[in-house]
C-alpha positions in Angstrom: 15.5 167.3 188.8 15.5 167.2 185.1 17.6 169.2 182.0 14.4 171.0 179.8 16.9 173.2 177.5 20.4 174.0 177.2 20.8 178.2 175.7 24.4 178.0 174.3 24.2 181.9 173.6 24.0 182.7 177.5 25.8 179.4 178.1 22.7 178.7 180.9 21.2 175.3 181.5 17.3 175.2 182.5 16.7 172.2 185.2 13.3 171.3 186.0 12.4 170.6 189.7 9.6 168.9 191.2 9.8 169.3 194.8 12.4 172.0 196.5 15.0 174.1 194.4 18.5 172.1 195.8 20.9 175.3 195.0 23.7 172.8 196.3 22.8 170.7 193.1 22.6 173.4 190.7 25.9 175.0 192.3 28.0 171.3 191.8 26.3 171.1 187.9 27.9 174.7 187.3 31.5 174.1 188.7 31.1 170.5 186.6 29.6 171.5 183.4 31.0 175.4 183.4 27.9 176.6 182.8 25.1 179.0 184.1 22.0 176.9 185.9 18.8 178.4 186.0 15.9 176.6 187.9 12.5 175.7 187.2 8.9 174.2 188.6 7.8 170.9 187.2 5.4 168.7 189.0 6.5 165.9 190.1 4.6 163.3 188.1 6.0 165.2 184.8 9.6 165.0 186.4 9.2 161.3 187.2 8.1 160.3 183.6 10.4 162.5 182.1 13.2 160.5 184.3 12.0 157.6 183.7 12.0 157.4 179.3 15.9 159.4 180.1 16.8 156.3 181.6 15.9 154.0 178.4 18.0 156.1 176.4 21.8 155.0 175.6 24.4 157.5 176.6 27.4 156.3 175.2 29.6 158.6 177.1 28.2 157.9 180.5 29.3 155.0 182.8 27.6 153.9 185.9 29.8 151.9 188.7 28.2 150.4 192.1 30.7 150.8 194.8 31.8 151.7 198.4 35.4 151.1 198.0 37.4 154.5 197.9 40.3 152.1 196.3 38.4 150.7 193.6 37.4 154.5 192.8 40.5 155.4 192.5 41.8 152.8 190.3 39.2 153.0 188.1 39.5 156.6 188.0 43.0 156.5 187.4 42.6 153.8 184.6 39.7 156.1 182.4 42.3 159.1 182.6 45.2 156.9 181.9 43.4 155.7 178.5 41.3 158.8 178.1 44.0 161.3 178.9 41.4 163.7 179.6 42.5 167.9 179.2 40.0 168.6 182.2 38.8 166.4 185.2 36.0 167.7 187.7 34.3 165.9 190.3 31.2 166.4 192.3 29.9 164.6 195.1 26.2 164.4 194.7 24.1 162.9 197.5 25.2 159.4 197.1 27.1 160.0 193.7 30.4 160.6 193.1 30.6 162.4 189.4 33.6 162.8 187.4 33.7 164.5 184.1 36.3 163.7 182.1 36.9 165.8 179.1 38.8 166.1 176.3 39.0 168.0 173.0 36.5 165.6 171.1 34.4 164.2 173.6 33.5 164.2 177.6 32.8 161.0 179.7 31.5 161.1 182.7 32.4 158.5 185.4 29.4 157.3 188.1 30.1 156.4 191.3 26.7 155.0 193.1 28.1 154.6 196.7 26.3 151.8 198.4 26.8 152.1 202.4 25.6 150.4 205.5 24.7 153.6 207.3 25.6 157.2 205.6 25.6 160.5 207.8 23.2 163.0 206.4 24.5 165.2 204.3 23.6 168.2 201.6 22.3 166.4 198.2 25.1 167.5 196.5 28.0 169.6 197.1 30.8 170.1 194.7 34.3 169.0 195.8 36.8 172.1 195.3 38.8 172.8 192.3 42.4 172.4 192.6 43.7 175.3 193.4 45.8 176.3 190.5 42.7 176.7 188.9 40.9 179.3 191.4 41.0 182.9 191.5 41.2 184.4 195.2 37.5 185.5 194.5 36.5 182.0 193.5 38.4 180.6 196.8 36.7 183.1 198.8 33.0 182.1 197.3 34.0 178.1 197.5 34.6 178.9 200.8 31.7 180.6 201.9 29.8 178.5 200.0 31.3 175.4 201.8 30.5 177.7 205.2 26.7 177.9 204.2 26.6 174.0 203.8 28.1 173.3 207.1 25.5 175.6 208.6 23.1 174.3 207.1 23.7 170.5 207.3 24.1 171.1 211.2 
């Protein structure tokens, strides 16, 4: 899975697949990012190069930590948003990611967890963790919600 364009006027983000759509993925990047997602076909080849130059690029605003210590997480959670002091924080787990965005007024970082493990249960790719609550409508808890239902289903 790949970004191909960003449309600020509809707000919608265009994500290239090569394989499967993963609507667990694209539901995680919209809760995350506030934004739209709208999926499309690449084949895989196209979607492997195109992964593969991203990864030589610099992003500045992205940090990547190998871990499997909840502990460590947190602390160096809490340090970024003790320095950053971040207006909004979301978080995503995706497949064996942890994402945090951390965003302020000027600029958003996002935080990497790569979670190494001996043996993980399966689980979705990606499923967004839920949005304190102070920050959900009753519709929005009752979509996170079934939402969360499908996933269990489906992961059984």
């Amino acid at each position: 899975m790949i970004p191909i364009n960003f449309a600020p006027a509809t707000n919608t983000l265009y994500l290239a697949f090569g394989e499967r759509v993963d609507h667990a993925a694209l539901y995680a990047i919209e809760r995350t990012l506030d934004c739209r997602t709208q999926p499309c076909v690449a084949s895989r080849k196209s979607i492997a190069r195109q992964l593969e130059s991203m990864r030589q690029l610099s992003r500045s605003g992205d940090v990547e930590f190998l871990t499997r210590d909840l502990k460590e997480i947190a602390g160096i959670t809490s340090s970024y948003v003790t320095r950053l002091s971040p207006e909004d924080v979301r978080v995503s787990r995706v497949g064996g990611f942890i994402w945090l965005r951390l965003k302020s007024s000027s600029a958003a970082t996002n935080l990497v967890f790569r979670l190494q493990s001996e043996s993980r249960p399966s689980r979705p790719a990606m499923l967004a963790e839920r949005p304190s609550s102070s920050s959900m409508t009753a519709v929005e808890h009752s979509q996170q919600d079934r939402y969360e239902s499908a996933v269990r289903d489906v992961s059984l």
